[in-house]
N, C-alpha and C positions, 0 to 999 in steps of 0.2 A: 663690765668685768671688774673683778674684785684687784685691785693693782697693786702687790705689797714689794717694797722694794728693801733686796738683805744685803749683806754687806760681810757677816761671817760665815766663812763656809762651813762651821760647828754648829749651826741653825738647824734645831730639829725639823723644821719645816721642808730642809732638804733632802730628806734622809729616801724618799725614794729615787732618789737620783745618786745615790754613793755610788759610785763606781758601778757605773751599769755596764761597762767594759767587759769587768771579769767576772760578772754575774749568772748562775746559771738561773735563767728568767723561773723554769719553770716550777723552782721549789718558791716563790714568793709569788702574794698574794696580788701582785699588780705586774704591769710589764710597762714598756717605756715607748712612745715611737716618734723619731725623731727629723727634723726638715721639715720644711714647711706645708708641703704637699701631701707628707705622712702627716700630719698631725689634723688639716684641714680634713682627710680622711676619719681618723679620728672621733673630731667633735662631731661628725653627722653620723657617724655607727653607734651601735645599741651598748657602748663600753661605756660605764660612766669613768670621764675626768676625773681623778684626783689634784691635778696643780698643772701649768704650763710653767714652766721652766725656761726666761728667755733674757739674752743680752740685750740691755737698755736699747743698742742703737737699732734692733729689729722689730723694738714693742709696737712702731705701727705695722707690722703687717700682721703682729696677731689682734691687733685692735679691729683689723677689717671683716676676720675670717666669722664664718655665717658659725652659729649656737656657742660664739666664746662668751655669750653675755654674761652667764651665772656662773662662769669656772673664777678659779682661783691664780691669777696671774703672777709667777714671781721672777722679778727683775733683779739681776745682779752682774757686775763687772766681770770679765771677762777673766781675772785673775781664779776670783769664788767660782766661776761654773767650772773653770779648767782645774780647781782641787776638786771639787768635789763631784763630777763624772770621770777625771781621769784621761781625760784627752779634748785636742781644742775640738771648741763644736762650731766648727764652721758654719752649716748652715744656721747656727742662730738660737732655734728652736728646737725644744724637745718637751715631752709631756708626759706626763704618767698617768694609770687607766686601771682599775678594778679589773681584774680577772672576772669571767663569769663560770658557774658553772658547766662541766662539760654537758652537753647533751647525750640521751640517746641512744644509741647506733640504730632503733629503728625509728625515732625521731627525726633524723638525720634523711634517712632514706625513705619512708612513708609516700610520700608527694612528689618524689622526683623520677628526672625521664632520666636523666645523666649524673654519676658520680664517679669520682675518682678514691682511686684503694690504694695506697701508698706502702713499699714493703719496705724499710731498710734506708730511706733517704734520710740523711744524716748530714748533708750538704745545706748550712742555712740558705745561701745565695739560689739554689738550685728550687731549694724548698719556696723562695720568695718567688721565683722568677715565676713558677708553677699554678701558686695562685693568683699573681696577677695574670696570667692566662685562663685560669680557671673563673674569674667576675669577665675579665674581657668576653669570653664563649658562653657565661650563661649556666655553668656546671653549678648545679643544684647542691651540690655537698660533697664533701672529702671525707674518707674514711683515711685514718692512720695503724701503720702497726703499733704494736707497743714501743717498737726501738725506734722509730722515724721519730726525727728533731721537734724542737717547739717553736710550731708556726708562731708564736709573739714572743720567737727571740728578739733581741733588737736590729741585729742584721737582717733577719728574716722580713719584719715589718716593715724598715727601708727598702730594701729590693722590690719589695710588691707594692711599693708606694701608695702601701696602709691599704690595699683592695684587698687585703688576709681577712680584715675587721669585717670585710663583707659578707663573706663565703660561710656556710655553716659548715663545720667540721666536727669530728668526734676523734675518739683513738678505744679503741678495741681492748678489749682488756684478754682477750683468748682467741690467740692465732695458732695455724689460718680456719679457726672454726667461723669466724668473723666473714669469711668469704662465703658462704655457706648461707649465712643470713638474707645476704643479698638475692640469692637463687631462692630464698622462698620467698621473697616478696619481688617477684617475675621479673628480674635483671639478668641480662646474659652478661656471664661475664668474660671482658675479650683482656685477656694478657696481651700486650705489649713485648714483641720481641724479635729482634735482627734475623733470625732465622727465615731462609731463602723460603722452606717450605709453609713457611705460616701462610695464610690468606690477607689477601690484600684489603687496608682498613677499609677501604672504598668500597668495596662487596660485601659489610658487614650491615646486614639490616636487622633492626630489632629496635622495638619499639622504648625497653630501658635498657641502658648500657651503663655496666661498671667497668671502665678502664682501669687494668691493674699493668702498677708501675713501679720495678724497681730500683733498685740505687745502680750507679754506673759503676763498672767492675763484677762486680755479683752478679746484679741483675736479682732477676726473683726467686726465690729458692724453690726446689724440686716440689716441696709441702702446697705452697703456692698455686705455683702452676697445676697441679694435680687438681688444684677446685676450680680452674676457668673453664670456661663452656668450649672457648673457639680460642684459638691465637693470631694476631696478626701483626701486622708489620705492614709499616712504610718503605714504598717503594723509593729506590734509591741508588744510585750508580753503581757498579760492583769495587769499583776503588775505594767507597766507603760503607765501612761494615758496621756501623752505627752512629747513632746520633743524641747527644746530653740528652739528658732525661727532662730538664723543662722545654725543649726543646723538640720533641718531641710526642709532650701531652700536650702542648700547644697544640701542633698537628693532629692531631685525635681528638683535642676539643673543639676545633673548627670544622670536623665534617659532623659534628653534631649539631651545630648551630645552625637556626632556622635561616634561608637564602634570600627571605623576604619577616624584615620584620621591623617592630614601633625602631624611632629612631633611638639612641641611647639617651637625648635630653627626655625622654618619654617613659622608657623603659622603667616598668616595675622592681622594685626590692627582687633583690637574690632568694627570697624567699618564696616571691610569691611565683604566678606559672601566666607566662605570658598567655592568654585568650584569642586577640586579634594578631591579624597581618598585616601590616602596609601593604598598598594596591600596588601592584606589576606596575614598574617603570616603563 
């Protein structure tokens, strides 16, 4: 790794790291992710590095982290990264990352058995939690509305402990015509919702599934729900009449997940489509 060590926080070499606080990520051309775990995520996704960004006394643990060899390492005191991100950075590390092009939307969904359709989540933490649920089950791709958040906020990217970087995603430029697309390339699509008379997820068979998921409060709007195939819902005590919204496509991404399959040190890119089974225990 490249080790440059700075000392003024007026260093143009810092400049993607100015205040990533009060940053809205998605008008610049990079995004930031931050911790150690995030960023270890990271340098193994198809994002190229622009700089890691770290306080001297944690430079070995990015010395150890697997594809840091060709990045650009920059070491500074504790006083320079707290001017120039805007708050202390406890865990150490942070790093910043070329945006790529969005893909798609039938790039996105061409090859898959399962995606997610997001309407209205505007919740970073909710939106993080989401996709790391969504790498953990295996969901082949995310569709966004136009108003749903930017998956490489830097809160977003923390919460899903950089498994965002994994996931292919797109955002729709014309809703809900966007739902529509999915039903021509042989996706049913099941809305998600607390409604007693919905069908139970569990009874939903079909061989591609687009889970459509609202923001909490709203939920999906009428336009929405007017293009899903079936509705259903998790079952659930009557005391409680619903349940977070990443918390609940977790749930809907694990009855899609295969019950016999490679283990995760095995397990194929997010891209590609698992082939084999592991043998019955």
């Amino acid at each position: 790794m490249n080790v440059v060590e700075l000392d003024d926080p007026d260093d143009p070499r810092l400049a993607d790291f100015r205040a990533v606080r009060l940053r809205d990520d998605r008008r610049q051309d990079h995004f930031v992710a931050e911790g150690r775990s995030t960023v270890e995520q990271l340098l193994v996704s198809r994002y190229p590095v622009r700089a890691v960004l770290v306080l001297a006394r944690k430079l070995d643990q990015v010395a150890a982290m697997a594809g840091i060899d060709d990045v650009t390492v920059l070491v500074a005191p504790d006083t320079v990264v707290r001017g120039v991100i805007g708050f202390d950075l406890h865990r150490g590390i942070i790093a910043a990352a070329q945006r790529l092009p969005m893909p798609a939307l039938d790039d996105v969904v061409r090859e898959a058995s399962t995606v997610a359709v997001l309407e209205g989540l505007n919740d970073h933490e909710n939106l993080g939690a989401l996709f790391r649920s969504a790498r953990a089950f295996a969901v082949d791709g995310v569709v966004l509305d136009p108003s749903t958040a930017d998956p490489l906020y830097r809160r977003c990217v923390r919460v899903a402990m950089g498994h965002v970087l994994h996931v292919p995603y797109t955002r729709a430029t014309s809703w809900p015509d966007a739902i529509d697309v999915l039903g021509s390339h042989g996706f049913t699509v099941a809305a998600l919702t607390p409604s007693r008379d919905a069908m139970l997820i569990a009874d939903l068979d079909a061989s591609r599934v687009a889970f459509l998921l609202g923001a909490e409060g709203a939920g999906l709007s009428h336009a929405a729900l007017a293009c899903a195939d079936v509705r259903v819902r998790i079952p659930m005590v009557d005391e409680v009449d619903s349940l977070n919204v990443a918390t609940a496509a977790a749930i809907a991404f694990a009855t899609r997940y295969p019950s016999r399959r490679r283990s995760t040190t095995d397990r194929p890119s997010p891209t590609a489509r698992a082939t084999t089974r592991a043998p019955r225990p």
